[in-house]
DRENGUZA-587563 format. One record per residue (C-alpha): x, y, z; residue in three letters. Coordinates in pm, whole numbers, plus 32768, in hexadecimal, padded with zeros to 4 digits. Layout:
BEGIN
XYZAla/...
//
This chain:
BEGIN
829A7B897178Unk/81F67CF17152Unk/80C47C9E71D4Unk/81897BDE72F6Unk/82117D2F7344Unk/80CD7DD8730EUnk/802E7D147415Unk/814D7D5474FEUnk/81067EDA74BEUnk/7FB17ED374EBUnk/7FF67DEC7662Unk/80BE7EE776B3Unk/800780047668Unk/7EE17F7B7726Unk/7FB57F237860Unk/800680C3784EUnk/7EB581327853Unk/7E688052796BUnk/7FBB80E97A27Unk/7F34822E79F8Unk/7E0881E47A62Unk/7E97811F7BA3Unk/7F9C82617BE6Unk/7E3083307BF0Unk/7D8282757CC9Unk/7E98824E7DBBUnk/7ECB83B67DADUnk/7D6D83E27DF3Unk/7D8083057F16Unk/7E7B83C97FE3Unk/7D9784CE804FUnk/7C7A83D080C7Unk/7DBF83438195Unk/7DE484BB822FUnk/7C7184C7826CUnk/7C7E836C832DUnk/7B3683018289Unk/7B2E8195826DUnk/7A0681728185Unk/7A8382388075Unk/7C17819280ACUnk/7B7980298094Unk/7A8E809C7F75Unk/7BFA812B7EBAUnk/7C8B800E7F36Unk/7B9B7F337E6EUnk/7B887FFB7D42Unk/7D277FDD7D23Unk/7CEC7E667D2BUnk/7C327E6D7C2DUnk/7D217F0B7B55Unk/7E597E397BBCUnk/7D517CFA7B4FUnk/7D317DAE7A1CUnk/7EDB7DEC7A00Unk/7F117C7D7A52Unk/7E207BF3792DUnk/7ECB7CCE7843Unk/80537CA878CFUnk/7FE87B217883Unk/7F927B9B76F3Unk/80CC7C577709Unk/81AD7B14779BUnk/80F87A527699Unk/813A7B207595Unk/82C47B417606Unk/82D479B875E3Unk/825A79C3748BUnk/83337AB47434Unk/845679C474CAUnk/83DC78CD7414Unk/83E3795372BEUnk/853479BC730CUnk/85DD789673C2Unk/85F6794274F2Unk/85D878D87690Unk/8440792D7687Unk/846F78FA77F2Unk/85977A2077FDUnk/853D7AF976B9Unk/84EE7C5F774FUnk/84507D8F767BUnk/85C07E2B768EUnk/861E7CFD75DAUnk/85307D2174EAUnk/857D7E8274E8Unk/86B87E337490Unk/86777D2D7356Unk/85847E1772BAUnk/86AE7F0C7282Unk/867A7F1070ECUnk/85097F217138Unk/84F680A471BDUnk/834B807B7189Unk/83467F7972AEUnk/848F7FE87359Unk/841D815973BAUnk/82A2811D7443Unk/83507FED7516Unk/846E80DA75B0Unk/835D81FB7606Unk/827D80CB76A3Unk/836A8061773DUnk/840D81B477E7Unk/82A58226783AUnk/825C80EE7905Unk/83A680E379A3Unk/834E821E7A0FUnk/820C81D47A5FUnk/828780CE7B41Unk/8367819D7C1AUnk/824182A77C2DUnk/816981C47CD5Unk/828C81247D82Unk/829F828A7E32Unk/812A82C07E7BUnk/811681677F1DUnk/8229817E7FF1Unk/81B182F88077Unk/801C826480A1Unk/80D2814A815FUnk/8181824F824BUnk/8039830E826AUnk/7F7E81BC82ACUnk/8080815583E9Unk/807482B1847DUnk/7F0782B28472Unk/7F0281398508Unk/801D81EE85F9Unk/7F2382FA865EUnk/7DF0821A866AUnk/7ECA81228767Unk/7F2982738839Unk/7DD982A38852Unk/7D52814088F5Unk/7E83814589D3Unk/7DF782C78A5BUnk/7CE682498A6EUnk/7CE781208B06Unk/7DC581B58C19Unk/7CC6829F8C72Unk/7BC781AF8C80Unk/7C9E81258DA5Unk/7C6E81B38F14Unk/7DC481F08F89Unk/7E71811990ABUnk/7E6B821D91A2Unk/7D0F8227918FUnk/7CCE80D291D1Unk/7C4481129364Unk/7B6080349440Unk/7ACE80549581Unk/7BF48003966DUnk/7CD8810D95BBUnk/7C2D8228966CUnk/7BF1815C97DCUnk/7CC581A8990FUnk/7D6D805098DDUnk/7E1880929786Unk/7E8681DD97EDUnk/7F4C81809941Unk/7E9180989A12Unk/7DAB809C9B22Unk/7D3281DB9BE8Unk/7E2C82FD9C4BUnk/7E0F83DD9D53Unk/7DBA84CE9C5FUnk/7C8484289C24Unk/7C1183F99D5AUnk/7B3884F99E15Unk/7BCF85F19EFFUnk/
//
């Protein structure tokens, strides 16, 4: 069972590190969003991918260690949490402790990068906001106005009142 647990520690710790290093880069990433360049934001963009690949193969160590764990125990492996586990190691302060900081750190971790996303998002519609403002301008000034739309007969005698006058005629 202790090395169960071990394994479960070091999943966890290595899901951490990779949360720190995601919260970094999507700090980093808010100031190419300012800047508007698009080379370095998809080039971020990428690199966070990469790290969220590398979260996902290790969450799937961590699940699978979880279900172990359940296993050994007689518990739901598809329901058993770590604040289950948490919670049965209570005579076991060695594996109890490092799971409950793990645990609060990523939590925290979480909400952290919950924050940063949603204010990049914001930053990402006004810029799409600005960039739209920005056809629309100008495309309307690539567009001759209607009054300005004049042909030939606009400026003849005809359009303007008919035939002669006696005003036009010579005295």
């Amino acid at each position: 069972m202790a090395s169960l647990i071990e394994n479960l520690i070091t999943a966890l710790e290595e899901e951490n590190n990779l949360y720190d290093a995601l919260t970094t880069e999507s700090m980093a990433k808010t100031p190419v969003i300012v800047a508007n360049d698009l080379a370095r934001l998809q080039e971020a963009n990428a690199r966070e991918q990469e790290i969220v690949d590398k979260i996902t193969a290790v969450a799937h160590r961590r699940d699978q260690a979880l279900v172990e764990i359940a296993t050994v125990l007689g518990k739901d492996a598809k329901t058993i949490t770590v604040s289950e586990v948490i919670t049965l190691m209570e005579k076991q302060p060695e594996f109890q402790h490092p799971l409950i900081v793990l645990r609060d750190k990523m939590l925290q971790q979480v909400e952290t990068l919950r924050q940063i996303s949603v204010h990049n998002r914001d930053l990402l519609e006004r810029s799409l906001e600005m960039t739209e403002y920005s056809i629309n301008l100008i495309q309307s000034m690539n567009q001759a106005p209607e009054t300005a739309n004049y042909n030939k007969e606009t400026y003849s005698g005809m359009s303007l009142g008919g035939g002669y006058s006696s005003f036009d005629a010579k005295q």
